[in-house]
C-alpha positions in Angstrom: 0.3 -9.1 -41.7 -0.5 -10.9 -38.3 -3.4 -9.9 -35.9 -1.0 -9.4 -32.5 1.3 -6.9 -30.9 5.3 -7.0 -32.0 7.5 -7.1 -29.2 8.3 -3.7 -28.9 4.9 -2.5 -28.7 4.4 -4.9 -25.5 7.9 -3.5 -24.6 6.3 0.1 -24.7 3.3 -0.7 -23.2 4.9 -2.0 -20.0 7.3 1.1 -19.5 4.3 3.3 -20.0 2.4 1.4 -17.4 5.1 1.6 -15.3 5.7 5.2 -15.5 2.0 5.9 -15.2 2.5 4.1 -12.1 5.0 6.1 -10.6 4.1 9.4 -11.6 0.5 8.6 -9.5 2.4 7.8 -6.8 4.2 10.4 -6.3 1.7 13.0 -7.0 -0.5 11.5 -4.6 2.9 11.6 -1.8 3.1 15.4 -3.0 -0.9 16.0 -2.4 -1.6 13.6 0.4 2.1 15.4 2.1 3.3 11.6 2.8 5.8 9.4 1.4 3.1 6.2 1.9 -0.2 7.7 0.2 -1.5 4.3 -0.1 -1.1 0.9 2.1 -3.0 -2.4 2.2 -4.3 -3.9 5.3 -2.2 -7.1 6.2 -3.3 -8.2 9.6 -6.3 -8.9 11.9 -5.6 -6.2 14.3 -7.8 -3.8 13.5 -10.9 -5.7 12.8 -13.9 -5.0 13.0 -13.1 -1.3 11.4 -10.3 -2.6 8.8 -10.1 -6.0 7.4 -7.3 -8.0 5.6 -7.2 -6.8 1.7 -7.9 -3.3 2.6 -6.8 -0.5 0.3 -5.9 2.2 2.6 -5.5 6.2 1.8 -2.8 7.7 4.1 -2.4 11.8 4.5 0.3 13.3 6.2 -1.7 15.3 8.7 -1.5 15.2 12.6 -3.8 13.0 14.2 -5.6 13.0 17.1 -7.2 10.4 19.7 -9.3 8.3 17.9 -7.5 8.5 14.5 -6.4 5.2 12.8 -3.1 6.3 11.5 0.0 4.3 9.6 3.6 4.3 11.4 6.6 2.4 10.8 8.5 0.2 13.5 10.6 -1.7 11.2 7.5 -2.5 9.3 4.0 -0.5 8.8 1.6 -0.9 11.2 -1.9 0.6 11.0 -3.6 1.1 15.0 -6.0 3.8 16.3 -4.7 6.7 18.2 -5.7 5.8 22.2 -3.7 9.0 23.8 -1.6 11.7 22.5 1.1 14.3 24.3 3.2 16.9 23.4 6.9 16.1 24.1 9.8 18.4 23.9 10.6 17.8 19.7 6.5 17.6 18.6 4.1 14.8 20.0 3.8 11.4 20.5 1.1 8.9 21.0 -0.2 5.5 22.1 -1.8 3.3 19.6 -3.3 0.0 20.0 -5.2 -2.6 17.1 -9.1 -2.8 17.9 -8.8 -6.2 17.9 -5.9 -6.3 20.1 -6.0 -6.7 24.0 -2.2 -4.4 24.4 -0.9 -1.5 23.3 1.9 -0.5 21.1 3.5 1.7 23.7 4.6 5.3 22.9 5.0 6.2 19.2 7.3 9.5 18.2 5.7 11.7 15.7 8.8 11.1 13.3 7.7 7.2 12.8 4.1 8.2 11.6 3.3 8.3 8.1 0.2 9.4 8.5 -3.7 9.3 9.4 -5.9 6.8 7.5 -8.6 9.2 5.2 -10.0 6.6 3.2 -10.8 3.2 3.4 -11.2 1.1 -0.2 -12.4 -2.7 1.0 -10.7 -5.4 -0.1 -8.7 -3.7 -2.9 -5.7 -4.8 -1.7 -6.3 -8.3 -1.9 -4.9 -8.7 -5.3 -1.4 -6.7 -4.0 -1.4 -9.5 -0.4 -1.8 -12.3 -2.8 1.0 -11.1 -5.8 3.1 -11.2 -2.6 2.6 -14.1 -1.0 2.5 -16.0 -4.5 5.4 -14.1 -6.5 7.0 -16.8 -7.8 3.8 -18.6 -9.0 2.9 -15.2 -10.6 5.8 -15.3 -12.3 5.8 -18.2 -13.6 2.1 -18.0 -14.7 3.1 -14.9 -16.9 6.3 -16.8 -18.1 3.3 -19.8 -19.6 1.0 -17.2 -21.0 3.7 -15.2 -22.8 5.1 -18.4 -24.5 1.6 -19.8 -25.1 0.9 -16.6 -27.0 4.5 -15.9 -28.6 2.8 -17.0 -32.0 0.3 -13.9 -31.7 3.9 -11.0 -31.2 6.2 -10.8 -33.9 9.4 -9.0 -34.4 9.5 -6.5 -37.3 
């Protein structure tokens, strides 16, 4: 018998993994009370406090001035709260980047995903660069599994 996984083993391994994976995210939407418990950090505007590669914790609680909290215009954006009033349906506030001269204009209370309660540097950086280069990923993992197709076997 050969040292190595068979194929279904691998096979098994990967839906665990991605199972795990989803069950953790949605506990921590159920406990955190968001649907986006956890964002990376893709842009300069909020440096010096936040940095590119970022692993960010998000909780669905209301913020206030000063807060850096996560809302969606088309695409996630993390600022810092710079004003906050009530309107008739809830609230709303202005945000702005730190590193940014502008701000983002009002911001309904239905576009925020949350305040930002943790801060994990440079976490992130491996989920930016899986991104950026999918393809090469992909392809890398495509070599490695033929390389080491000797080592699995099919029983």
């Amino acid at each position: 018998m050969e040292n190595g996984y068979t194929l279904k083993t691998v096979f098994i391994m990967l839906i665990v993994a991605l199972l795990l994976s989803y069950t953790l995210m949605k506990a921590l939407s159920i406990v955190l009370n968001t649907e986006l418990p956890l964002a990376v950090v893709s842009s300069w505007s909020m440096e010096p406090t936040l940095h590119i590669g970022d692993l960010i914790v998000v909780s669905g609680i209301e913020p206030e001035i000063g807060d850096i909290i996560v809302y969606s215009r088309g695409k996630y954006i993390v600022h810092r709260v710079i004003s906050k009033s009530e309107a008739k349906d809830g609230f709303s506030v202005v945000t702005k980047g730190d590193a940014n001269a502008f701000s983002d204009g009002s911001i309904s209370w239905r576009q925020i995903k949350g305040k930002v309660v943790l801060v994990l540097p440079y976490i992130g950086v491996l989920k930016l660069l899986s991104e950026k280069f999918y393809y090469f990923i992909l392809i890398f993992a495509f070599m490695v599994f033929l390389s080491t197709k000797n080592s699995l076997y099919v029983k």
